[in-house]
N, C-alpha and C positions, 0 to 999 in steps of 0.2 A: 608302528601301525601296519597291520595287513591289509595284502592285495583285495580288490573286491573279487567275490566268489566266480569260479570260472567254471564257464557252461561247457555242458557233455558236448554240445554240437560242434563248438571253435575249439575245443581242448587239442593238443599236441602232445601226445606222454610217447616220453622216449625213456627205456630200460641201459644204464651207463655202466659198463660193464667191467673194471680191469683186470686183468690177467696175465696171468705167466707160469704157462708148462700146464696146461691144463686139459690139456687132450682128452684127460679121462671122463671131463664132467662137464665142459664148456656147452658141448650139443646139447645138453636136458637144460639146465642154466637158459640158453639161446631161446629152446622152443618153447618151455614153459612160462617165461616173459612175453614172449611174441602174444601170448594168449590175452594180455593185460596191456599191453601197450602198441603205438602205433610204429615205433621203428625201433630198433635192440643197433646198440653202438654198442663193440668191442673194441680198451685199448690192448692191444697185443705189446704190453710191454717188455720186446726182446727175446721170446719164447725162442727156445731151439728143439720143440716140438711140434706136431702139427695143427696147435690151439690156433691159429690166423684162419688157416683153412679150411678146417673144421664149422667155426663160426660161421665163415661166410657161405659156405655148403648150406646152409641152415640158415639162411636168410637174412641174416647183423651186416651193419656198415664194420669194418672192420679201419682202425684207425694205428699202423704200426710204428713202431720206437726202434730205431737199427740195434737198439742195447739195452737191456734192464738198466733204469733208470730210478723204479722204486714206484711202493703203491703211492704217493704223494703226484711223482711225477705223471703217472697215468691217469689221477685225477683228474689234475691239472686240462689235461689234453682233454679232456671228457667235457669237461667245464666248457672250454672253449667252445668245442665242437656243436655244442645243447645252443651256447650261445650265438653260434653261427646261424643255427638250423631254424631259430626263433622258436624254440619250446615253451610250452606254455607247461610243463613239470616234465623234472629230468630224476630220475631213482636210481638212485647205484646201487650196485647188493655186488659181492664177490663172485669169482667165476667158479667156486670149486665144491661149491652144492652146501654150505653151510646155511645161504641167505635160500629159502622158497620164495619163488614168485609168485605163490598162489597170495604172500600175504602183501602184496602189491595194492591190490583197493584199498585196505585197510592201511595202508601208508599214504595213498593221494587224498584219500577222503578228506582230510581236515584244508588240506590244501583247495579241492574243488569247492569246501564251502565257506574258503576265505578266513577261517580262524587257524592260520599256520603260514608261518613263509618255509619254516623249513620243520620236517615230522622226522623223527627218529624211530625206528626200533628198535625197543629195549627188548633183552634179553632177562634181565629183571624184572619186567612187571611180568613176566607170565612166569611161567616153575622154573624157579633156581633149582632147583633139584636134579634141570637137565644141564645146566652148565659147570664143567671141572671145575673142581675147589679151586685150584692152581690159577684159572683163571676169573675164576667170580674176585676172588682176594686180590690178584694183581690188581683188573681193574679198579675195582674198590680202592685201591691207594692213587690208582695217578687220579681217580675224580677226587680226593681227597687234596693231592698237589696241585691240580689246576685250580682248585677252590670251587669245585661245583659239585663236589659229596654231599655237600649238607643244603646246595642251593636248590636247582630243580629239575638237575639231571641225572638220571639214575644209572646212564650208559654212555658217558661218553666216547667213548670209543667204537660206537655202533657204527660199520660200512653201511649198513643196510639205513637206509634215507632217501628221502620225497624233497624234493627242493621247486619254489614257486618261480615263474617267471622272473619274480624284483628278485626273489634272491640269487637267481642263476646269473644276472646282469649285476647284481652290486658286489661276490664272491668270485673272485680270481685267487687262488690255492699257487701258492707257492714255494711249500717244503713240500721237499721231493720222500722225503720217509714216512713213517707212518705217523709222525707227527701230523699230519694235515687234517686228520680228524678234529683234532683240538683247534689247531688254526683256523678252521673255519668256524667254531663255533665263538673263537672271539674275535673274528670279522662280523661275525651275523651280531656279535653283541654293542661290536662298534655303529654297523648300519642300523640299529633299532628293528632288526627283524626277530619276527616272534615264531621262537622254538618251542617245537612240541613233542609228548614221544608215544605211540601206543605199543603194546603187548606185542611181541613175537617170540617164538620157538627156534634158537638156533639148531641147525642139527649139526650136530661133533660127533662126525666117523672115527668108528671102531676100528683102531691098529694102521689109521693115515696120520702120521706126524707132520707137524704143523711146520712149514718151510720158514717160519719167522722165530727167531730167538724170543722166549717170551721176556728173559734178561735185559735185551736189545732193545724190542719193541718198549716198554717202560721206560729206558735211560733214552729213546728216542724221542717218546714224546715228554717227558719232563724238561728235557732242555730246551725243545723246541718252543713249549710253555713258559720259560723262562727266559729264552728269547726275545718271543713276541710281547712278554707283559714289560722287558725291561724298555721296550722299544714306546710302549702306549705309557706307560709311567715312569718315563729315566729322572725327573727329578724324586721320583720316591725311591728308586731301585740303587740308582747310584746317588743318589744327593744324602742321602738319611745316612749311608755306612759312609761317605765322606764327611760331611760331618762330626760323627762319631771318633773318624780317625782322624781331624784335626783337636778335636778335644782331648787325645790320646795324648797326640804331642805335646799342647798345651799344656797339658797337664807333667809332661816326663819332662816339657824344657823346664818351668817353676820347679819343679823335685832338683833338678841339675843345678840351677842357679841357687837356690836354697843348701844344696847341700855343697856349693861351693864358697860362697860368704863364712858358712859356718867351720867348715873342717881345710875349705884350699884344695880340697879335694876334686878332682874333674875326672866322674864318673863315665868312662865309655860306654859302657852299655847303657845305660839313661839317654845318652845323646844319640847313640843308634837308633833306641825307640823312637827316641822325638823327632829324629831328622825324617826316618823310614815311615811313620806315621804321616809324617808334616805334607811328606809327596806323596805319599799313597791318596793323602786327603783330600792334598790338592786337583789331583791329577782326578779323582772320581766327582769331583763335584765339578771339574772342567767337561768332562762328559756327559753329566747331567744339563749343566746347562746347555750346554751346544748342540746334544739330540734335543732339549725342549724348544729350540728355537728353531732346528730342521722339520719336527714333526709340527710346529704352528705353523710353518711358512709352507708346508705340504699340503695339511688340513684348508690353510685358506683358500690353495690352487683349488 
């Protein structure tokens, strides 16, 4: 269920910014949010250029990391910080002039009028034509590996996001990689908050390469994803393949036994199977149960 709609007069929008080595674009970034919101927080994740500075020259709280720590981790701090400050909508968008601030209303809107806890910009509904193939196709598989290709999200991997007061207090981010994109959309899915995405235009500069392995970024959020669902459903994730591997056994100790009555024969490799199965099986459906009974007794706190 979403927040009731929240008025121009009481609103608090704060612009959440993270970055690292961004000297070159942070200031247009800083000023052109200040336009659209009431205070611009930069986290200066570890930068050994003059992006802290720069920002705060230009008017942002600047919130510093003694060391890159990762865009996850400077979420993280953003999150916090929105939640210190009692923000009534916090929007992050990147420091390095991909995400425009001009399309900021257009990200609180659903938010001020109560049908959104948390809004997305997709890069997808408006012209794929301006996003690299390289990267329309990646993303396109990890929404496919999280399970939300064909559900209702078109971009999960969008920085650029409107988040409501419930959702700034019920999401605390804690992968420090780029995984946290995904993680927080399956916290918003555990808290029953309601995601939404409108239309934007990323701009992808011509002969600036991308500081993120796009290799990297994928096998980060896939495992991160695989993580966090074995953590929300470990009797499926480890009980179903433990299972399977004690049937494995099951089945290769009967073959041993059987082809030992018959021939006298005591097959080692059958009893390898069976034995290496028997523990593998045991041992995953001992973890199954003992995270389902850590995550009930969590859930109840």
């Amino acid at each position: 269920m979403t927040g009731s709609p929240v008025s121009d007069k009481r609103s608090f929008i704060v612009a959440c910014i993270p970055a690292y080595n961004e000297e070159l674009t942070i200031a247009k970034v800083v000023l052109k949010a200040r336009r659209h919101v009431d205070k611009v927080i930069v986290c200066d994740d570890g930068s050994t250029d003059m992006t802290a500075e720069i920002a705060e020259a230009c008017g942002a709280e600047v919130i510093r990391h003694e060391k890159n720590m990762g865009y996850g981790a400077a979420i993280g701090s953003l999150f916090r910080r929105a939640r210190e400050i009692e923000a009534d909508i916090m929007v992050t968008l990147d420091a390095d002039g991909q995400h425009d601030p001009d399309y900021i209303p257009r990200l609180i809107e659903p938010i001020m009028k109560g049908e959104a806890d948390i809004v997305i910009g997709s890069r997808f509904l408006a012209d794929e034509a301006d996003v690299p193939a390289y990267r329309r196709i990646g993303i396109k598989i990890i929404n496919w590996v999280t399970g939300r290709g064909s559900d209702r999200l078109s971009d999960t991997q969008s920085g650029f996001r409107a988040y409501s007061r419930k959702a700034i207090e019920a999401i605390l981010p804690t992968e420090a990689g780029m995984g946290v994109s995904t993680e927080i959309l399956l916290r918003a899915e555990e808290k029953g908050l309601k995601v939404r995405e409108v239309p934007v235009k990323i701009i992808y500069e011509v002969g600036r390469p991308s500081k993120i392995n796009p290799i990297a970024h994928g096998l980060d959020v896939i495992f991160s994803t695989i993580k966090h669902l074995s953590i929300r459903h470990p009797l499926m994730f480890y009980g179903i393949p433990g299972v399977l591997c004690l049937l494995v056994a099951l089945a290769s100790g009967l073959m041993l036994i059987h082809l030992f009555n018959l021939t006298r024969y005591f097959s080692l490799p059958l009893a390898v199977v069976a034995v290496g199965f028997g523990l593998l099986g045991a041992i995953l459906c001992s973890i199954a149960i003992m995270l389902w009974i850590l995550v009930s007794l969590i859930k109840r706190r």
